[in-house]
N, C-alpha and C positions, 0 to 999 in steps of 0.2 A: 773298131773291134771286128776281126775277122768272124764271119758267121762262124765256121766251120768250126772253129776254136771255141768260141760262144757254146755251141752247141755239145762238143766233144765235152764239156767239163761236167755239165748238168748230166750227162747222162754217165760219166766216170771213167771216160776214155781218156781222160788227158795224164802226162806224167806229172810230179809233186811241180815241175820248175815253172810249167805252162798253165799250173793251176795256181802258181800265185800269181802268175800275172796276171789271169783274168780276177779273181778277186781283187787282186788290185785297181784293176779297171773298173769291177765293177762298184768297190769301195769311194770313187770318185764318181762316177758315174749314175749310180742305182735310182738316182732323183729328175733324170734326162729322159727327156723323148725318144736318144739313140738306144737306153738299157729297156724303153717300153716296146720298141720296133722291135727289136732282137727277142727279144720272150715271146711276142704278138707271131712272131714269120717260124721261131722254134715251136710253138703250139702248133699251129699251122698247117705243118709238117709231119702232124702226129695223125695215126689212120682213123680216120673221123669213125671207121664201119666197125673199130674196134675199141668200145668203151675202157674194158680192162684195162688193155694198152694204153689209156690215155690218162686213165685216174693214176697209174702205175710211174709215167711217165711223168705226170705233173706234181706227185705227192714227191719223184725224186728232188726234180726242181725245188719246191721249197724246205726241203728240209737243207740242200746244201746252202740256200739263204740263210735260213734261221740259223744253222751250226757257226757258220760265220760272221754274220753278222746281226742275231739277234731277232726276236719277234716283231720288234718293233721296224724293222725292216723288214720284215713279211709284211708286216700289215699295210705300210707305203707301199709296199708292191703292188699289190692287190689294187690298192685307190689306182695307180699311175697304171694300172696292166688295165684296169674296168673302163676309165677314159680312153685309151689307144685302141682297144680290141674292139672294134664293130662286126668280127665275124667269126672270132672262135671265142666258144661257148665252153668255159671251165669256172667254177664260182666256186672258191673252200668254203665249207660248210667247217671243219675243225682241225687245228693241226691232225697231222699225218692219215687224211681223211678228204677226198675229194668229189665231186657231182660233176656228172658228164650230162653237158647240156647241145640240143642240135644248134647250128646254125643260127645265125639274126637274135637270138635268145634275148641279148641286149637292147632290145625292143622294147621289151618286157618289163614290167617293172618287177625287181628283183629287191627285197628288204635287207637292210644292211646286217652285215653279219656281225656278230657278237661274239667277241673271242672271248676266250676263260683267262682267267689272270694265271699267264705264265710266269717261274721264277726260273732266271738262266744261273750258273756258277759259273764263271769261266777260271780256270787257271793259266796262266800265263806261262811259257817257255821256261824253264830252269827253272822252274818251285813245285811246290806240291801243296794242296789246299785239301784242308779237311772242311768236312759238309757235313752239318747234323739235319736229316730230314723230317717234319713233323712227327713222325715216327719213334726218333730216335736210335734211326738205322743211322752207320756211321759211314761215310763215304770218301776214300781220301781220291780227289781228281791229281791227275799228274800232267805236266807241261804240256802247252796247247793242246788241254780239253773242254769240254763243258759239259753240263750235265742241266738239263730240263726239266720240270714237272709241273703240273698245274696244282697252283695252291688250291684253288673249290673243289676240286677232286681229289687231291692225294687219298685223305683220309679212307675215303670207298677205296679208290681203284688201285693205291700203292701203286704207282707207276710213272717211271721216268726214262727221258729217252739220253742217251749217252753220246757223245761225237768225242770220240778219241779213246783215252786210256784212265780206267779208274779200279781201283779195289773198293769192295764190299763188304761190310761187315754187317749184314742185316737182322732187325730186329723181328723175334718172332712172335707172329700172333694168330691166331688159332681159326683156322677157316679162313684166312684171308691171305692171299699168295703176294709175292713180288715180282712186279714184273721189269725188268730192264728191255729198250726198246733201241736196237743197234740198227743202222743202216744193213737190212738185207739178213739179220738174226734177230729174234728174240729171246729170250733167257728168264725161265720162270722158276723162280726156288721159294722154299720154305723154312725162311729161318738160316743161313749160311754166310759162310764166307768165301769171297770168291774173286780171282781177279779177271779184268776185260784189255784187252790189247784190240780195240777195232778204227784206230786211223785210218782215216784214207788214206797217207802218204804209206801204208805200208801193202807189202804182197798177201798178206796172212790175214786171217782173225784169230784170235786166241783165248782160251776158256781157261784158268785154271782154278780147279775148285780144292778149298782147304777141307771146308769142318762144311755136314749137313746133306743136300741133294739138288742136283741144277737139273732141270727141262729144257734143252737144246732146241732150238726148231732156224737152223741157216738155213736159207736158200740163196745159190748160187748156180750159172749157170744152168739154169732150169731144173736144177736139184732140190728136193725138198725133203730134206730126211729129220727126224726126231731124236733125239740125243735123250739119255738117263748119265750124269756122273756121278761119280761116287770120291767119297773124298781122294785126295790125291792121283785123281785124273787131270788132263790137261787134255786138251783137243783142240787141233790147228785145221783150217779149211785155208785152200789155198781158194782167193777170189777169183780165180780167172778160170782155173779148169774145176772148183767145186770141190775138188780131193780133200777128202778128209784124215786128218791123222792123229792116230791116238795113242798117246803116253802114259804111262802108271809109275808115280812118285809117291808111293804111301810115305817116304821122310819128310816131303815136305810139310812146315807148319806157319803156322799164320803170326804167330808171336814172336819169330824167327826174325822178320823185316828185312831181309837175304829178296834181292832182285833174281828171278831164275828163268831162264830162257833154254829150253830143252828144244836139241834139233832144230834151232832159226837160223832162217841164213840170215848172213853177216849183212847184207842190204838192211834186212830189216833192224837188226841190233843197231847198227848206226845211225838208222834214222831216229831210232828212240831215244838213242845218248844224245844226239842233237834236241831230242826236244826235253829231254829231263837237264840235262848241263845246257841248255842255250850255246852253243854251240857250234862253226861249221865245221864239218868234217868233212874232208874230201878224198873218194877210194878211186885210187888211178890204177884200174884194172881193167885194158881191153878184148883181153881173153875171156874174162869174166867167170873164169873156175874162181877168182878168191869172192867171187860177190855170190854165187850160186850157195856157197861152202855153206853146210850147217853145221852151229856150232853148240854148244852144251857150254853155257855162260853162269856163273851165279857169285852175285858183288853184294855187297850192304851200300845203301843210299847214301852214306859217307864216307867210300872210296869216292877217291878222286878222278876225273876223268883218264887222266894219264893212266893211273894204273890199271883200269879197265880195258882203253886201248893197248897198253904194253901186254897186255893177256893177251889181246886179239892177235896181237902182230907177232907174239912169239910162237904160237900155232898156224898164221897163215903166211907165216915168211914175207913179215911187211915190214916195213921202215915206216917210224913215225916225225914228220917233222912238224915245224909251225913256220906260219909264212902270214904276217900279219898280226888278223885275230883268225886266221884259217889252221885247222888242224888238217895236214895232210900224211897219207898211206900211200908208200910207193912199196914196189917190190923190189927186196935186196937185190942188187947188183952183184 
């Protein structure tokens, strides 16, 4: 495995196609001395004179472990990264939560750490899985998501962390908040419904809130700004430049079950029909105005995918063909 490649994916520099192939590498790999050198020499790397930087740095690393492949591969990690590492000093004390230790530390004798009984959901490509939380807040996950929490905590802290795309339907109780835990957003409400669009394979993150009230807090690009919504907002932050953009859909409503994508570009709607219909779709566009385009989308979960793309392609001047199990998008001739 290329370091550089190694390296680019943990910190979120890689595109979707270069990032399954290291997960794929490192799905065969994770249990080898070559996947403990590559973590050991990526730590390494990281600026010893600056803590933040490094807890920051390390907490990214395992949560794209844990999103993909589970806790239970965090915590192999951990054993196989504690044997290989004799000079960088990083020890999880709890998910999404790290200790920045000097040098040689592994000297020392260090007691083993005790993880809290995590419970993962994962939903799989083309389905949708509903989630009852101890609560009785309702959760439906959608294609390659999952959704986290720690059973000995929920009850106190209500809080879970989300890797992908899920709607919320939460249950309210009085003095105690919800907390949703995105890669780079948190989202804290009271009693609401609300949906989350936060893939990594996509350009965006996205908010949209039905019924109740969301506490926003993205940071991106060294941005940190605080959100209030109110129902029928929607708010997109673009990951790379932090831009934030805000929508007001007072029609839309939660019992509706209507998919609604306001102002996405067309990248990102296709990545998601690939992952809600299991599906590849392919957009042959090197000018890249039809991938840029944003579009104002709104399907019910049982349209079919053709007719979703036939929207697409009657507004972006596309041709849809099949070629395989590949769905492709050219521009009319």
């Amino acid at each position: 495995m290329d370091k550089t490649q190694f390296e680019n994916y943990f910190t979120g520099n890689c595109s979707a196609d270069e990032s399954r192939d290291v997960e794929q590498w490192i799905n065969d790999n994770i249990e080898t001395d070559e996947f403990a050198r590559l973590s050991r020499e990526m730590l390494e790397d990281m600026p010893i004179d600056d803590p933040a930087e490094a807890r920051r740095v390390y907490r990214h690393l395992k949560r794209r472990i844990a999103s993909t492949y589970g806790f239970s591969a965090v915590t192999q990690w951990n054993k196989i990264f504690k044997r290989a590492a004799g000079i960088v000093a990083v020890a999880v004390v709890a998910f999404g939560s790290a200790m920045f230790v000097s040098k040689n530390v592994w000297e020392q004798s260090i007691p083993e750490t005790v993880y809290p009984d995590f419970v993962q959901q994962y939903c799989r490509r083309g389905t949708n899985m509903k989630v009852q939380l101890p609560d009785s807040t309702m959760v439906t996950l959608f294609g390659d998501s999952r959704l986290v929490y720690d059973r000995n905590s929920f009850d106190s802290s209500r809080r879970v962390w989300l890797f992908g795309d899920a709607f919320f339907d939460v249950m309210h109780r009085d003095g105690t908040a919800f907390d949703v835990k995105c890669i780079n957003t948190d989202i804290r409400v009271l009693g609401t419904s609300f949906e989350v669009l936060s893939h990594d394979a996509d350009d965006n993150f996205e908010v949209s809130l039905y019924e109740g009230a969301v506490r926003l807090t993205p940071s991106y690009n060294g941005r940190s700004d605080t959100l209030r919504l109110h129902p029928g907002d929607m708010v997109r932050i673009d990951k790379l430049s932090g831009t934030i953009t805000h929508h007001t859909m007072p029609w839309i409503e939660k019992d509706t079950a209507n998919v609604v994508y306001i102002g996405s570009k067309v990248t990102d709607i296709l990545s998601r029909l690939e992952r809600r219909y299991d599906k590849s779709i392919i957009l042959y566009d090197e000018s890249r105005i039809v991938s840029e385009t944003r579009l104002n989308l709104i399907y019910h979960p049982t349209d079919s995918l053709e007719t979703i793309l036939s929207a697409i392609c009657e507004f972006s001047n596309l041709e849809m063909f099949r070629q395989g199990n590949d769905i492709q998008l050219k521009h009319k001739q």
